[in-house]
VEXDRENBA-423037 format. One record per residue (C-alpha): residue in one letter; x, y, z. Coordinates in steps of 0.001 Angstrom, whole numbers, padded with zeros to 6 digits, always signed. Each point is the difference from the previous one (the first is absolute). Layout:
VEXDRENBA-423037
AXYZ...
//
This chain:
VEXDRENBA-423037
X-010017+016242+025016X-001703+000280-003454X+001177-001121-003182X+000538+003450-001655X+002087+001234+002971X+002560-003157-000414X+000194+000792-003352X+000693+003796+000561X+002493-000931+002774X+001577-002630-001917X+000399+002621-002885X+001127+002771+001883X+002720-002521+001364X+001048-000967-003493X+000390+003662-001214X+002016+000673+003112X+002256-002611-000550X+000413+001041-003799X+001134+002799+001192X+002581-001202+002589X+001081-002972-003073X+000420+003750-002165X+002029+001990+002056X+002612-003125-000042X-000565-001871-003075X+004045-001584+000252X-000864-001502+003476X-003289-001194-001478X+001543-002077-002794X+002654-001154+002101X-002721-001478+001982X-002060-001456-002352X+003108-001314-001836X+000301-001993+003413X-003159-001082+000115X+000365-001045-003498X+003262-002050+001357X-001830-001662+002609X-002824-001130-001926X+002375-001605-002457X+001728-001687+002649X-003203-001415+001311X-001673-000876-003157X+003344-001695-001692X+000228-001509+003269X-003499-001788-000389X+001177-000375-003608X+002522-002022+000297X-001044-001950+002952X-003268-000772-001745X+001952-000845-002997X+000847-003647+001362X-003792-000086+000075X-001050+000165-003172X-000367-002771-002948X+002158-000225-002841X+003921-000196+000324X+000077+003058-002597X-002639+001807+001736X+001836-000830+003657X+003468+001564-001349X-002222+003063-001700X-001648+000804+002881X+003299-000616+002427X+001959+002313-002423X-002531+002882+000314X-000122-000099+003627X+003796+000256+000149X+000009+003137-002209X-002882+001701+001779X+002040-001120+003718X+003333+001657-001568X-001825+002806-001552X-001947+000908+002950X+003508-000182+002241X+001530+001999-002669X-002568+002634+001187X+000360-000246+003335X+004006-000015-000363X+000484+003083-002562X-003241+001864+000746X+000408+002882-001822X+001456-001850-003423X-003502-001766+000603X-001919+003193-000025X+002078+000720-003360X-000951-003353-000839X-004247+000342+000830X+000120+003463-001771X+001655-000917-003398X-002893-003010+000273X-002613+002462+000356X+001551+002417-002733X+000183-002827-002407X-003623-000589+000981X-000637+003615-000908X+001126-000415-003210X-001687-003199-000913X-002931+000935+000934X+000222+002939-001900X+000969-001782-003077X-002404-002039+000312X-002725+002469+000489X+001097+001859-003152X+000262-002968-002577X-003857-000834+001667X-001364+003559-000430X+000413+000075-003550X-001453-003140-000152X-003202+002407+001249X+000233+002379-002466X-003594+001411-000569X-000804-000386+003162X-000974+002210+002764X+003089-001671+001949X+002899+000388-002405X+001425+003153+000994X-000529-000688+003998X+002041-003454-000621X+002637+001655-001816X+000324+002725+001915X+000517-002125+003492X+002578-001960-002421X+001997+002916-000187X-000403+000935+003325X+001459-003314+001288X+002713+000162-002368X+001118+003523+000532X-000132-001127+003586X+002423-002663-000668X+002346+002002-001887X-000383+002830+002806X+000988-002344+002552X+002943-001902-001904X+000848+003801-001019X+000189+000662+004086X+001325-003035+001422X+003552+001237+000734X-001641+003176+001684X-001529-001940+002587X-003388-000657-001231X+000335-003915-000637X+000888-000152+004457X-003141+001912+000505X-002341-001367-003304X-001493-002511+002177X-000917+001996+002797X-001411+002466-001794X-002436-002051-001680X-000646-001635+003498X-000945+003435+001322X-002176+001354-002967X-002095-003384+000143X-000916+000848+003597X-001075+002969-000637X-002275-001499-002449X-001066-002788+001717X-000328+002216+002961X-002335+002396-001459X-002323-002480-001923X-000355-001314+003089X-000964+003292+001546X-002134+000719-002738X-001853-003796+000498X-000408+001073+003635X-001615+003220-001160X-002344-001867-002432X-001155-002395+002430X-000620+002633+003036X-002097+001525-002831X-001816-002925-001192X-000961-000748+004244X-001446+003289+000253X-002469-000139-002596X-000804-003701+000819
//
């Protein structure tokens, strides 16, 4: 099978999952709030077992610690899943907004340049998407944030990669 048509198949897969992850965005977070859970539990696991490892009687006891939280955070998850997916999307909402913050205060340290108003307008955008979502969160929206955003990235992803596969079925005709 040739590159290009992996590529397309791989993409069309991707955009037809984005839509199945869209037409249920709850069930989506609630699953990647789980998978969240369980790669806490693994990672603070191997944390805080690889904690006795390390140097340092302060650095043992940091690293210990950490593993503990990320072990109770990720059970946490697994125990209360949709608190977690509450959890997750107020994370990515306060995200949002710092990025967008940030983005402002740095386009108008480009003013005169060609890329002030596109960095101050994506500013905006991030932060009006905070406030939208923190606006919406008892409506539902925060369950289904995550899932969402899940879905709309494989659409993306999904379609650059069908547009790679084009792009390289073209480029193999004319070589």
């Amino acid at each position: 099978m040739s590159d290009w048509l992996k590529l397309m198949l791989l993409g069309l897969l991707s955009v037809v999952f984005g839509v199945i992850v869209l037409g249920a965005p709850v069930v989506a977070s609630v699953a990647i709030t789980t998978l969240t859970g369980i790669m806490l539990l693994i990672g603070g696991g191997l944390q805080a077992v690889g904690g006795f490892t390390v140097e340092g009687a302060g650095n043992k006891i940091l690293s210990i610690i950490m593993g503990i939280i990320m072990v109770f955070l990720g059970w946490s998850f697994l125990s209360h899943p949709l608190e977690g997916t509450l959890t997750l999307a107020t994370v990515v909402m306060i995200l949002f907004a710092a990025g967008g913050i940030a983005r402002i205060i740095l386009s108008f340290q480009m003013r005169g340049t060609g890329l002030f108003w596109p960095t101050l307008i994506s500013g905006v955008l991030s932060l009006g998407l905070a406030a939208y979502v923190m606006a919406n969160a008892g409506v539902g929206l925060a369950f289904s944030l995550l899932g969402i955003l899940m879905g709309i990235e494989m659409l993306f992803n999904g379609f650059g990669l069908i547009f790679a596969a084009l792009f390289l079925r073209s480029t193999a005709k004319h070589a």
